[in-house]
gemmi code that builds the backbone of each chain (N, CA, C; Angstrom):
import gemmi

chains = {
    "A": [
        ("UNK", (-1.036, -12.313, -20.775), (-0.720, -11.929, -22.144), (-1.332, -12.923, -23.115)),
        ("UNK", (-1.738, -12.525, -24.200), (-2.514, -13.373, -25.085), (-1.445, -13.198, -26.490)),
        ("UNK", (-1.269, -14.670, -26.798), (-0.139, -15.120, -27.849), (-0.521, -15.623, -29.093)),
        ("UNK", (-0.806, -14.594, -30.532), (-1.328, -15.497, -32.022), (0.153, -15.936, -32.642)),
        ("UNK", (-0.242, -16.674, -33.121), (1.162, -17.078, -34.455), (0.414, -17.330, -35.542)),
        ("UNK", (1.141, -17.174, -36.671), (0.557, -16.942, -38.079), (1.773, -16.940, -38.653)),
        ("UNK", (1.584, -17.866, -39.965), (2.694, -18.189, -40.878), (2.505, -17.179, -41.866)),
        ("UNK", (3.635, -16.649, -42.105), (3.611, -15.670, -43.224), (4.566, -15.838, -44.411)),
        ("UNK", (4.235, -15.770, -45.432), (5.435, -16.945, -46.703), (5.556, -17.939, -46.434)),
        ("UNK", (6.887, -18.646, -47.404), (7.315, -20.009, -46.850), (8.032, -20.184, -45.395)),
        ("UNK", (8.880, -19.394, -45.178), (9.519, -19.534, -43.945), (9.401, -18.866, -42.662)),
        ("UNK", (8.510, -17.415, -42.690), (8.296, -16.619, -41.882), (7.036, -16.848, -40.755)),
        ("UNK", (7.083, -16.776, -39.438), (6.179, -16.632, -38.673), (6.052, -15.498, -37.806)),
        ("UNK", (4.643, -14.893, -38.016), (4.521, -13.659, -37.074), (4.302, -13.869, -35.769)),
        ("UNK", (4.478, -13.769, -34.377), (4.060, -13.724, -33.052), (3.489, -12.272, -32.712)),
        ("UNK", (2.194, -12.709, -32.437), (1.724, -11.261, -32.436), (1.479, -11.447, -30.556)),
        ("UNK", (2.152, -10.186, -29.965), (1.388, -10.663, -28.927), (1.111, -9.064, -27.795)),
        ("UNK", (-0.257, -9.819, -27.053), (-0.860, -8.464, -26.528), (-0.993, -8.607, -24.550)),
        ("UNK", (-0.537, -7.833, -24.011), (-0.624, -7.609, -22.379), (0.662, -7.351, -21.926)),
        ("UNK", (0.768, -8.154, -21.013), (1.673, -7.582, -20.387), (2.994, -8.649, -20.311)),
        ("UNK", (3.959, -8.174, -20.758), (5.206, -8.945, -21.223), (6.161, -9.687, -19.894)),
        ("UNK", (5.960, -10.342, -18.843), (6.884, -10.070, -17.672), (6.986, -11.891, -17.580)),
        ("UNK", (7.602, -12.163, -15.860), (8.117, -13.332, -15.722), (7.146, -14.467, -15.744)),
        ("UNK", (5.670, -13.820, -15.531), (4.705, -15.121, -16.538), (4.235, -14.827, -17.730)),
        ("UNK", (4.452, -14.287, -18.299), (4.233, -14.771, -19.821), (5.505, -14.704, -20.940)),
        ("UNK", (6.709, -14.287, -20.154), (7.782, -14.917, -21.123), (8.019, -16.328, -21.693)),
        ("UNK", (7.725, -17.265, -20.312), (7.848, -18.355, -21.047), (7.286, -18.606, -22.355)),
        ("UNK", (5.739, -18.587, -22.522), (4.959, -18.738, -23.458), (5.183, -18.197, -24.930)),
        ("UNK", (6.257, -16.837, -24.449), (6.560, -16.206, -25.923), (7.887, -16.681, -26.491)),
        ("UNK", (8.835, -17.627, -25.679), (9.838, -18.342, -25.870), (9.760, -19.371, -26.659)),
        ("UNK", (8.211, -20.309, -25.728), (7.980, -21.730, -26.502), (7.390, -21.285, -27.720)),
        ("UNK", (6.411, -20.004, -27.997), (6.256, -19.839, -29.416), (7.001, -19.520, -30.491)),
        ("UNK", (8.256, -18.711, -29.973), (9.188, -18.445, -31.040), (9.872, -19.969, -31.521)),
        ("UNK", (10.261, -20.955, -30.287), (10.937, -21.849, -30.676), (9.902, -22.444, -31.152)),
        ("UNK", (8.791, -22.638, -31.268), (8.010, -23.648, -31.593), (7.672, -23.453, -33.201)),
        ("UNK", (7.748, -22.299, -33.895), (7.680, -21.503, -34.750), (9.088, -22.164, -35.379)),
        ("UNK", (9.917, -21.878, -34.974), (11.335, -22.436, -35.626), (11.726, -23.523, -35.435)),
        ("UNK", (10.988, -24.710, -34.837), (10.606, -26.032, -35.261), (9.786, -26.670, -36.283)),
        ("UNK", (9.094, -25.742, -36.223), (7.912, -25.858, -37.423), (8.430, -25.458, -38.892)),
        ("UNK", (9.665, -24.929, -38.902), (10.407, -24.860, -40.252), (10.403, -23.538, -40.724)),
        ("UNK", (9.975, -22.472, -39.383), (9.246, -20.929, -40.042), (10.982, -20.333, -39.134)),
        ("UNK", (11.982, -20.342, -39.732), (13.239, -19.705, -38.834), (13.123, -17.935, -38.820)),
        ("UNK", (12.378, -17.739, -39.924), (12.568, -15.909, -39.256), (11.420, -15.753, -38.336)),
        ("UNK", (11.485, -15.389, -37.106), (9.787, -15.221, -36.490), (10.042, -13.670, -36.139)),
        ("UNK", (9.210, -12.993, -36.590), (8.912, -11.581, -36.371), (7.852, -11.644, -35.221)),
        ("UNK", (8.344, -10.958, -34.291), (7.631, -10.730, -33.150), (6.939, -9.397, -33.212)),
        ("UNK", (5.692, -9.207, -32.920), (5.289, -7.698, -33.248), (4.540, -7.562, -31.495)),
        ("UNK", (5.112, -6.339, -31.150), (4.912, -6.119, -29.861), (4.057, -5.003, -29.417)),
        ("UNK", (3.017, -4.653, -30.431), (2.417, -3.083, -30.734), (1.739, -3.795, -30.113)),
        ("UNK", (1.012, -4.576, -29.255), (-0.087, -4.921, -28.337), (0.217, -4.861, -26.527)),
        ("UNK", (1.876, -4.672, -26.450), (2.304, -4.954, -25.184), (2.119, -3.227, -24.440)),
        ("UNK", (1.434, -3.540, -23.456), (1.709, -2.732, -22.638), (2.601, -2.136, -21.548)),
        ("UNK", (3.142, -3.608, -21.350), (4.657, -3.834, -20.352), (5.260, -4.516, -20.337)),
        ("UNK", (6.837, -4.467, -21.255), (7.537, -5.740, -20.416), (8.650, -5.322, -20.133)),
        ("UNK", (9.295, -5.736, -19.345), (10.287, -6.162, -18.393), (11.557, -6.986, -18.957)),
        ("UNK", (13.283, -7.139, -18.194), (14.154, -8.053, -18.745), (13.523, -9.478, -19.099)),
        ("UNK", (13.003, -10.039, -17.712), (12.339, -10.904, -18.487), (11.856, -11.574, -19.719)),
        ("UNK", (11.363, -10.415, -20.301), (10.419, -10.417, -21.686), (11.445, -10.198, -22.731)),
        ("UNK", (12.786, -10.231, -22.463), (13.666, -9.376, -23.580), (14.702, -10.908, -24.280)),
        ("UNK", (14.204, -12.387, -23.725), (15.007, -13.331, -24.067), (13.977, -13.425, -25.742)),
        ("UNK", (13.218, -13.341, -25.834), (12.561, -13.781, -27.016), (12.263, -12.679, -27.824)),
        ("UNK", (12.701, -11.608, -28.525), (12.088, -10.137, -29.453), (11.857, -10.572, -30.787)),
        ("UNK", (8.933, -6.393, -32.693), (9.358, -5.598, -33.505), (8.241, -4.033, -33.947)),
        ("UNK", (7.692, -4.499, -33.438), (7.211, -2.757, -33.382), (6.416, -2.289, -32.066)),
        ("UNK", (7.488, -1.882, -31.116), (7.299, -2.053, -29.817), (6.618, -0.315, -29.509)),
        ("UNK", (5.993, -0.545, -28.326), (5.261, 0.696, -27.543), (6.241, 1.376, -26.905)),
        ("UNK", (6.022, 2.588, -26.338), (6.943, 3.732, -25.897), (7.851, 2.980, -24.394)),
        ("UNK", (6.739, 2.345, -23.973), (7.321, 1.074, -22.418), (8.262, 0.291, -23.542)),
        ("UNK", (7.800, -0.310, -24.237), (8.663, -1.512, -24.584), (10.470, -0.644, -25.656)),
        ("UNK", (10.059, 0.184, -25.709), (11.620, 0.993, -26.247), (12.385, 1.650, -25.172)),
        ("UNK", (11.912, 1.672, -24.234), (12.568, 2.368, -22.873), (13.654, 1.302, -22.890)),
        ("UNK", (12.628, 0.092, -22.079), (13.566, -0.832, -22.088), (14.946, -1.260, -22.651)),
        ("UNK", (14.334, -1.034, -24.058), (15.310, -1.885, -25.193), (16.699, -1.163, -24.792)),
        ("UNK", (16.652, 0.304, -25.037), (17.306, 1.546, -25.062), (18.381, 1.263, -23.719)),
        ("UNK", (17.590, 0.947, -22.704), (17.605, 1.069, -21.297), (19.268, -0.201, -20.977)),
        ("UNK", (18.663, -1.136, -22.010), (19.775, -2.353, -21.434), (20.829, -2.271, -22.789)),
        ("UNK", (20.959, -1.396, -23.513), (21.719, -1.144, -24.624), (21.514, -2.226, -25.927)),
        ("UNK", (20.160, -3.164, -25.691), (19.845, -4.361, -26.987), (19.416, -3.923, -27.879)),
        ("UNK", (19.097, -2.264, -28.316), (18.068, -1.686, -29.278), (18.986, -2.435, -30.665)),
        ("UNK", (20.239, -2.358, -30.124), (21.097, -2.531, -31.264), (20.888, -4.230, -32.265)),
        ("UNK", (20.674, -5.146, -31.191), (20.690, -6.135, -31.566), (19.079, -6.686, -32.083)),
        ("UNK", (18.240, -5.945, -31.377), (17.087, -6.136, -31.380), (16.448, -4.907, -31.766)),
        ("UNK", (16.655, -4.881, -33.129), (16.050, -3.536, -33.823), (14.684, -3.259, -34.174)),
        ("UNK", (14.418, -2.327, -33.665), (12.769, -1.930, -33.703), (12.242, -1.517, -34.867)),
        ("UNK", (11.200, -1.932, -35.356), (10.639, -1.784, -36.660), (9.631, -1.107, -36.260)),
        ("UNK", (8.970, -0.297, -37.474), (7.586, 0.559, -37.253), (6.572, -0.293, -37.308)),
        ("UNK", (6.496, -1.174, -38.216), (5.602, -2.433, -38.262), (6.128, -3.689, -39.277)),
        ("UNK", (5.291, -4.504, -38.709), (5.675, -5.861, -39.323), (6.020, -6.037, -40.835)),
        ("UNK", (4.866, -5.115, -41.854), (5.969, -5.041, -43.110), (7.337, -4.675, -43.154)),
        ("UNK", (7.752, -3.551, -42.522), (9.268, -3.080, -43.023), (10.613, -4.227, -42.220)),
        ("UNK", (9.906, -4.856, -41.014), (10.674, -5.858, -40.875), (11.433, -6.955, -41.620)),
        ("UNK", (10.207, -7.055, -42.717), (10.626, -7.874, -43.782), (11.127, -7.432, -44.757)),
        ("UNK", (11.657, -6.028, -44.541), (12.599, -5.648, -45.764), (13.855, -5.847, -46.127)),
        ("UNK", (14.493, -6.190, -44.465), (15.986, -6.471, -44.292), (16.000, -7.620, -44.363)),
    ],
    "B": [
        ("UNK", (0.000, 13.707, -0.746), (0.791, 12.174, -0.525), (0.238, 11.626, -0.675)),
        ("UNK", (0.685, 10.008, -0.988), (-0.535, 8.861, -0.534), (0.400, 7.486, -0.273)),
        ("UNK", (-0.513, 6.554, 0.999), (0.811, 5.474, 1.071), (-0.485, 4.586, 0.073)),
        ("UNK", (0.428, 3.135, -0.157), (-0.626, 2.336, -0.094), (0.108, 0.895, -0.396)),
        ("UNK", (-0.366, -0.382, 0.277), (-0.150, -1.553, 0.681), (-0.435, -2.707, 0.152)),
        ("UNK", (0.451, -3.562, 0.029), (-0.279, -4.854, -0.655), (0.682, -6.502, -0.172)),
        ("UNK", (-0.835, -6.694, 0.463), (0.151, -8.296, 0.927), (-0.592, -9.206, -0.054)),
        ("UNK", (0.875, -10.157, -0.575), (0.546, -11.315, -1.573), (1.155, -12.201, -1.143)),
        ("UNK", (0.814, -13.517, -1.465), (1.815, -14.719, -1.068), (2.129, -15.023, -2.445)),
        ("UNK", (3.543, -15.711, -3.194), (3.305, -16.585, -4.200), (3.876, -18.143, -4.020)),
        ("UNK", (3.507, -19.085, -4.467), (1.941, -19.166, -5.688), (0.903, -18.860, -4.580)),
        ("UNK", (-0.496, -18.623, -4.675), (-0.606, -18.349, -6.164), (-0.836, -16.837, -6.926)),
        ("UNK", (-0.606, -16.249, -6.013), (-0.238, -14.728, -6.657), (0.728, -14.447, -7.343)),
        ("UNK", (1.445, -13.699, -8.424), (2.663, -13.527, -9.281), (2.479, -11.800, -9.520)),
        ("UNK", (3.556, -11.337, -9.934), (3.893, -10.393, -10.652), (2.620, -9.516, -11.497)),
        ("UNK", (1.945, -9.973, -12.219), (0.434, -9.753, -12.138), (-0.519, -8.767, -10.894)),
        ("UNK", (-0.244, -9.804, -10.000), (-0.288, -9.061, -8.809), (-0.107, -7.791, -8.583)),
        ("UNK", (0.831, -7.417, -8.657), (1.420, -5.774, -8.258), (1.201, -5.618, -9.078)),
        ("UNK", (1.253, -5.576, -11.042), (0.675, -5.068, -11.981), (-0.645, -4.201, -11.188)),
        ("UNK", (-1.582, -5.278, -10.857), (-3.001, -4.511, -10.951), (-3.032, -3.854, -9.818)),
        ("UNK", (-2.249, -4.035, -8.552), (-2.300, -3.304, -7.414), (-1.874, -1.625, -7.425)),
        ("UNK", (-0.086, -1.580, -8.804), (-0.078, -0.659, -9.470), (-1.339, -0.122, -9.877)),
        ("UNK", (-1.794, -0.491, -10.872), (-3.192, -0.336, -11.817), (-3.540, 1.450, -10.130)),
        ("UNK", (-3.777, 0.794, -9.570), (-4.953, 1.284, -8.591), (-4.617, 2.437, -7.907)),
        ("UNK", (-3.488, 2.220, -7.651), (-2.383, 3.240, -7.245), (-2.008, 4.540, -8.052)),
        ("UNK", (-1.785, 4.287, -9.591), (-2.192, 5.255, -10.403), (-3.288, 6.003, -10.449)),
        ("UNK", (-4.389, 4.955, -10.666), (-5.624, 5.817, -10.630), (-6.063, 6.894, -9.561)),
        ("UNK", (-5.063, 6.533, -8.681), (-5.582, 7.161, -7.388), (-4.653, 8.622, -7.419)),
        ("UNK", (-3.481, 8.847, -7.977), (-2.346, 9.711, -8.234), (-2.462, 10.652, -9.457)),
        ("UNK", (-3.298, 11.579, -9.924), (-3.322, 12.442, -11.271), (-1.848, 13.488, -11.310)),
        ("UNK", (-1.307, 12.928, -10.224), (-0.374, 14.185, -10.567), (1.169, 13.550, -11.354)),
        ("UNK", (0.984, 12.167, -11.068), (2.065, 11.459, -11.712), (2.197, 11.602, -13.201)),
        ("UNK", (3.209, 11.460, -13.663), (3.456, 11.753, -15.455), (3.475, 10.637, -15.671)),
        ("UNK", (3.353, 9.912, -17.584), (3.635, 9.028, -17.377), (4.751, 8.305, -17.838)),
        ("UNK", (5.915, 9.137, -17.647), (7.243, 8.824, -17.954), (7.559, 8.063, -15.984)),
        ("UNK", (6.905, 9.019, -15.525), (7.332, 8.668, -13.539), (6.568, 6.982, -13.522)),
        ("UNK", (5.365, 6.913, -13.998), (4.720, 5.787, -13.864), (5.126, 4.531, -14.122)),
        ("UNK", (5.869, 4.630, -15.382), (6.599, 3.725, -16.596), (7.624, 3.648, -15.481)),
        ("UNK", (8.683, 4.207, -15.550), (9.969, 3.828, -14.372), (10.028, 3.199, -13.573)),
        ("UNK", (8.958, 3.895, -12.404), (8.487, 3.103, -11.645), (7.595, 1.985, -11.732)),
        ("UNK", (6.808, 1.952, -12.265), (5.915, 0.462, -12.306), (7.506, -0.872, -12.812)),
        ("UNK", (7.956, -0.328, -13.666), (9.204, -1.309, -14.212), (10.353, -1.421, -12.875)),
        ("UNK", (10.919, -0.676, -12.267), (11.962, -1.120, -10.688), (11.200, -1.786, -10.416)),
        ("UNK", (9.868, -1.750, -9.895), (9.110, -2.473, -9.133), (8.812, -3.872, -9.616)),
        ("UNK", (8.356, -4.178, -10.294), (7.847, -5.647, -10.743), (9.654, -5.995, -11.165)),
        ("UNK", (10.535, -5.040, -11.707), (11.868, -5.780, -11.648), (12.510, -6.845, -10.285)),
        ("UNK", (12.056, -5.969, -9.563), (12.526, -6.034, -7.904), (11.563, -7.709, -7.883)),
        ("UNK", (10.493, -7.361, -7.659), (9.623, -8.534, -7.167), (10.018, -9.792, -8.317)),
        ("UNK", (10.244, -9.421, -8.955), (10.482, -10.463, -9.918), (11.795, -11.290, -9.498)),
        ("UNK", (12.598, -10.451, -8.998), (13.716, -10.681, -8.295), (13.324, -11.849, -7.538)),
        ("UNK", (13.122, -11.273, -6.596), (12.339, -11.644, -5.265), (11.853, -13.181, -5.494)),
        ("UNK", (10.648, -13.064, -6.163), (9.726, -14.405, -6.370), (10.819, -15.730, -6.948)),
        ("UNK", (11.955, -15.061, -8.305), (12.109, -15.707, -8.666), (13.650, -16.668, -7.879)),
        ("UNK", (13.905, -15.549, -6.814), (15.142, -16.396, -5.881), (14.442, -17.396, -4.348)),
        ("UNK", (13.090, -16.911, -4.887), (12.040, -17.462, -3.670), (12.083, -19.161, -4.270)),
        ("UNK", (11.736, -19.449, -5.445), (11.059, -20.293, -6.666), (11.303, -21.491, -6.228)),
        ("UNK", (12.496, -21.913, -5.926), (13.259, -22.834, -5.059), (12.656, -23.365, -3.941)),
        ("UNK", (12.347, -22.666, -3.264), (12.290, -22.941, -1.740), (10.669, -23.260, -1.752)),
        ("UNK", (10.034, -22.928, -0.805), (8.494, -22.854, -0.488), (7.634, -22.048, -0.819)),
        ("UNK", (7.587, -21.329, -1.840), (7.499, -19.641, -2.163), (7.715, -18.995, -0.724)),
        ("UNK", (7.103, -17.486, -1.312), (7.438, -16.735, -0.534), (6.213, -15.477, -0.385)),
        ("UNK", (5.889, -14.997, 0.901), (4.672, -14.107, 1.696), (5.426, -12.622, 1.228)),
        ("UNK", (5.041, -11.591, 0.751), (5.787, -10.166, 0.671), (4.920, -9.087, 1.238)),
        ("UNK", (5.128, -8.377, 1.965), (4.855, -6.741, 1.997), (5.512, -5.925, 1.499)),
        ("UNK", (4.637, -5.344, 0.382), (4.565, -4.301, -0.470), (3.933, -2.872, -0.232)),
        ("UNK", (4.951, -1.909, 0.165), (4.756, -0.757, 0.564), (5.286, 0.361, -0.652)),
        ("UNK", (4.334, 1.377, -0.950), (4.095, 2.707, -2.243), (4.255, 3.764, -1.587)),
        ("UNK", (4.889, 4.699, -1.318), (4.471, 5.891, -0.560), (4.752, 6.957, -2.099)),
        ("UNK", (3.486, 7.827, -2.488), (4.193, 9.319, -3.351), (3.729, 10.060, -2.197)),
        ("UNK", (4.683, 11.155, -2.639), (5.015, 12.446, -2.423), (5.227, 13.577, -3.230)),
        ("UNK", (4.894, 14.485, -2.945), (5.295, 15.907, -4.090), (6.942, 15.869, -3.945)),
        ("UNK", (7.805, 15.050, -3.247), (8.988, 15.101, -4.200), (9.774, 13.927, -4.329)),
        ("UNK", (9.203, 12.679, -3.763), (9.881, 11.433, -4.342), (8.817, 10.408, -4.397)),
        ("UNK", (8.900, 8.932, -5.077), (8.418, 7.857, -5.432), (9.413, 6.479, -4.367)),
        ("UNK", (8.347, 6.492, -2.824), (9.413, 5.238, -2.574), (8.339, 4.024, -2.689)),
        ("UNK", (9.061, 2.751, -2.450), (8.525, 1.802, -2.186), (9.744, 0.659, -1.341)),
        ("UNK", (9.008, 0.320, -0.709), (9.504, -1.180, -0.092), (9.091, -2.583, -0.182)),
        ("UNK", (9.770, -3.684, -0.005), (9.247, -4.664, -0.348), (9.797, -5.620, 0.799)),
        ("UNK", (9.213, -5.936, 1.856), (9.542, -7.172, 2.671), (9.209, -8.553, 2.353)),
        ("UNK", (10.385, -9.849, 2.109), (9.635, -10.841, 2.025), (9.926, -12.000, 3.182)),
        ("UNK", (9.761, -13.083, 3.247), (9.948, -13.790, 4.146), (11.168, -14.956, 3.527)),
        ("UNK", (11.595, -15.004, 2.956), (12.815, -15.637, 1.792), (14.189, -15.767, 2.615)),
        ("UNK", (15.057, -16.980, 2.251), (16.388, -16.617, 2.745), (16.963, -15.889, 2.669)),
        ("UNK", (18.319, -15.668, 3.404), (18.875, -14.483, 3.109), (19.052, -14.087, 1.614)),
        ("UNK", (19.542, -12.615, 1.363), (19.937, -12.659, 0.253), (21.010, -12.769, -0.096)),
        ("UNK", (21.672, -12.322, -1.333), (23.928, -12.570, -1.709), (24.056, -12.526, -2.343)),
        ("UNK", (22.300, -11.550, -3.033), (22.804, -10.904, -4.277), (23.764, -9.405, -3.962)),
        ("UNK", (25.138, -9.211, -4.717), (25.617, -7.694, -4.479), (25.012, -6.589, -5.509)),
        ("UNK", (24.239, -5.742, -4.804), (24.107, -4.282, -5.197), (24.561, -3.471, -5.976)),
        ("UNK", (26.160, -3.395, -5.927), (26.824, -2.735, -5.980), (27.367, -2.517, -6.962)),
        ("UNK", (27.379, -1.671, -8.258), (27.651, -1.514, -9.649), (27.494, -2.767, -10.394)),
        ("UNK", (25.818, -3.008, -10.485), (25.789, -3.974, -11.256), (25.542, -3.314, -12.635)),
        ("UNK", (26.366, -4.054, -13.564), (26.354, -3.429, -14.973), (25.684, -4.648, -15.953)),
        ("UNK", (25.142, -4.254, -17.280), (24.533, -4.955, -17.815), (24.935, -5.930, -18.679)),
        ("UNK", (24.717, -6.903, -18.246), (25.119, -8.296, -19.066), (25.607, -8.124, -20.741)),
        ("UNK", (26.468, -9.135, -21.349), (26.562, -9.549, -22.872), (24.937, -9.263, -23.060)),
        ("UNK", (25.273, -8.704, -24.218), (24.244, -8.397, -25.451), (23.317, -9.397, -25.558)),
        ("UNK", (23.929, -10.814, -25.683), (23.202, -12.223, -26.166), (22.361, -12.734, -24.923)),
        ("UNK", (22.710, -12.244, -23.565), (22.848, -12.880, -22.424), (21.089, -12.604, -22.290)),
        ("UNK", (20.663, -14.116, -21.457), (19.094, -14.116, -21.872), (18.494, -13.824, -20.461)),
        ("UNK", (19.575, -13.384, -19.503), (18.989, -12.986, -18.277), (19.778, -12.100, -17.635)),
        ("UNK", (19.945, -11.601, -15.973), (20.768, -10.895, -15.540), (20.378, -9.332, -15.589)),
        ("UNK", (19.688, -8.848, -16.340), (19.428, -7.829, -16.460), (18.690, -6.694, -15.372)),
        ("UNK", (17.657, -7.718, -14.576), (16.785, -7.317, -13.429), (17.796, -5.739, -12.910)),
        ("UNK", (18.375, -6.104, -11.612), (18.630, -5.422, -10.616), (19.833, -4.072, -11.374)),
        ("UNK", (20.185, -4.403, -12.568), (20.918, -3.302, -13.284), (19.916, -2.495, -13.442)),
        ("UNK", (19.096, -3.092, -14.840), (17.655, -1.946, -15.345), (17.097, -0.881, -13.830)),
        ("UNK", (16.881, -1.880, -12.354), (16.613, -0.994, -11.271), (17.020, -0.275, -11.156)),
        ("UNK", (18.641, -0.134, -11.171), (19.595, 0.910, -10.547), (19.814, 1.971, -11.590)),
        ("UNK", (19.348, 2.176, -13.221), (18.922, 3.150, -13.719), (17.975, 3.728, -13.882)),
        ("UNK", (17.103, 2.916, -13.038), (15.663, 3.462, -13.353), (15.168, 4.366, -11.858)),
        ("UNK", (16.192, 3.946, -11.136), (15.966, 5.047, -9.477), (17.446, 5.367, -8.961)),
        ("UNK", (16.883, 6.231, -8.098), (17.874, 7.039, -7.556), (18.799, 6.563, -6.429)),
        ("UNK", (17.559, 5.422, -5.951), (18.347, 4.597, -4.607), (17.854, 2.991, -4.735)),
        ("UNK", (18.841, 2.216, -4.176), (18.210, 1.046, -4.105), (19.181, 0.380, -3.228)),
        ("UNK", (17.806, -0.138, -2.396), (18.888, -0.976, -0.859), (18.334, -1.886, -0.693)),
        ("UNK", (19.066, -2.740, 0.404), (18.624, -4.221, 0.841), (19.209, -4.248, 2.043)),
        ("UNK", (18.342, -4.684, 3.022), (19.020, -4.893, 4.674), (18.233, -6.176, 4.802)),
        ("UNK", (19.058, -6.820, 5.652), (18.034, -7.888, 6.513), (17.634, -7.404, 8.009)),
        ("UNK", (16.347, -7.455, 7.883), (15.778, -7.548, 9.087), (14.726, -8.210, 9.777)),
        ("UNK", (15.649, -9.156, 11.101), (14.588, -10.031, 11.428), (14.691, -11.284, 10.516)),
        ("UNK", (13.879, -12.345, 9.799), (13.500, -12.863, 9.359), (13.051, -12.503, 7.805)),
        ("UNK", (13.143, -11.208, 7.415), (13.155, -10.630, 6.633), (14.354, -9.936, 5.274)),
        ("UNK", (13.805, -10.170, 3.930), (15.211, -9.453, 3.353), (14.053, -8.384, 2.944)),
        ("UNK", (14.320, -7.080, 2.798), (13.876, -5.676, 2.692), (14.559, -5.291, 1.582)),
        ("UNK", (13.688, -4.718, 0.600), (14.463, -3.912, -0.584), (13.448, -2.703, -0.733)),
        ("UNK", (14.540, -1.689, -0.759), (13.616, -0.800, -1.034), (14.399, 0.333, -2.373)),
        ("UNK", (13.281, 1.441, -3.139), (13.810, 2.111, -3.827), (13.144, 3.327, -4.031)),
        ("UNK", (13.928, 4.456, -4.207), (13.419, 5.715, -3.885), (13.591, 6.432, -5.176)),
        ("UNK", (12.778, 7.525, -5.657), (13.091, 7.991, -7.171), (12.465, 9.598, -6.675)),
        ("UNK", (13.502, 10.358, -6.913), (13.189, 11.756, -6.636), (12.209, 12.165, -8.264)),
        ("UNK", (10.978, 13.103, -7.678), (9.918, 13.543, -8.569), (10.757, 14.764, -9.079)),
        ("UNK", (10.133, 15.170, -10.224), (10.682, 16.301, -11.250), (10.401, 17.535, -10.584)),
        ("UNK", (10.819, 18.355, -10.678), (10.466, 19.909, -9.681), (9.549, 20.584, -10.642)),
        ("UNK", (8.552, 21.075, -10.365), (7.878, 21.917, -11.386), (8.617, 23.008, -11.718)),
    ],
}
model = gemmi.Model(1)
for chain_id, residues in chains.items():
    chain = gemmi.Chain(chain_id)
    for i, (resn, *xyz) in enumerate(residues, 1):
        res = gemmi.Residue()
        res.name, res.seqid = resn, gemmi.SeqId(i, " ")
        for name, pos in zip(("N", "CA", "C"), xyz):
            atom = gemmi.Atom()
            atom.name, atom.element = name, gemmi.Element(name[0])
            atom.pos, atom.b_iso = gemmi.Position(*pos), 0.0
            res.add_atom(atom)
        chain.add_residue(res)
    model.add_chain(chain)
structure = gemmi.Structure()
structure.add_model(model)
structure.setup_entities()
């Protein structure tokens, strides 16, 4: 899986990330969210329109996920907590 | 029908692994949907993920990975060479909301129709079966 971050405003960071979401490349999307919210950016919008697959694994770190990646969500009852956006603007509406 | 096989050791093979071994297996299957594909490709790397990651500990671990379709079910098996297992099967339900793991072997048991584990031999065996849609 291949992982960008990009600061967006004062406090916001995007994680954009593309492949395949599972038990090796969660770590990497963990240390970027936290690393992101060390860096002083506490909302990190994760945008997941690049993933082709992920797995529980992939579900410790979550916004505009693929038809695989909403199964999931749906699947373990987190849609709720981890609400899916159409894309990264409307995320930032709430 | 079609069977088809895949021996990996990890390290340094991972989850990846069966990704692309999947990959091949599809290509080879036009009759699969890809709601059947999605399901299954996900039990599966759930399972192994399982697997590798109760292996992680120890010395890794050698697996045989067995696919069989059929015009009316999706099985697969997975032999590894790992200690026993003690994980229970048996109505596993899905973790707190917040909870950042645990999820594996639940997501399996909605995503197929069967799912077992025997030891045999030197071996823990998991396997899972998913009946195909009837035309």
């Amino acid at each position: 899986m291949d992982l960008a971050v990009e600061g967006a405003g004062a406090d916001v960071a995007v994680v954009r990330c593309t492949g395949r979401l599972n038990m090796v490349s969660a770590p990497a999307l963990r240390e970027a969210v936290t690393g992101a919210i060390a860096d002083g950016r506490p909302r990190v919008v994760v945008d997941l329109a690049g993933v082709d697959f992920m797995d529980s694994s992939g579900l410790g770190a979550l916004a505009s996920p693929s038809e695989q990646v909403l199964m999931v969500l749906k699947l373990s009852n987190i849609d709720r907590i981890l609400r899916p956006h159409d894309d990264v603007a409307t995320a930032f509406d709430e | 029908m079609s069977e088809h096989q895949l021996v990996f050791a990890t390290p340094p093979d991972d989850v990846n692994t069966v990704h692309d071994f999947l990959e091949s297996v599809w290509g080879d299957d036009t009759t699969l949907t890809d709601e059947e594909r999605m399901a299954f490709e996900l039990a599966l790397v759930e399972l192994t993920s399982n697997v590798i990651e109760h292996a992680a500990a120890g010395e890794g671990v050698a697996c045989r990975l067995s696919v069989a379709i059929t015009e009316g079910e999706l099985t697969a098996t997975i032999s590894d060479t790992a200690e026993p297992g003690s994980v229970s099967l048996v109505g596993r339900v899905m973790p707190d909301e917040m909870a950042e793991g645990g999820r594996g072997l639940a997501l399996v048991q909605l995503l197929v129709d069967d799912l077992g584990y025997e030891r045999v031999g030197d071996s823990n065996v998991w396997s899972i079966r998913k009946a195909r849609p009837t035309a």
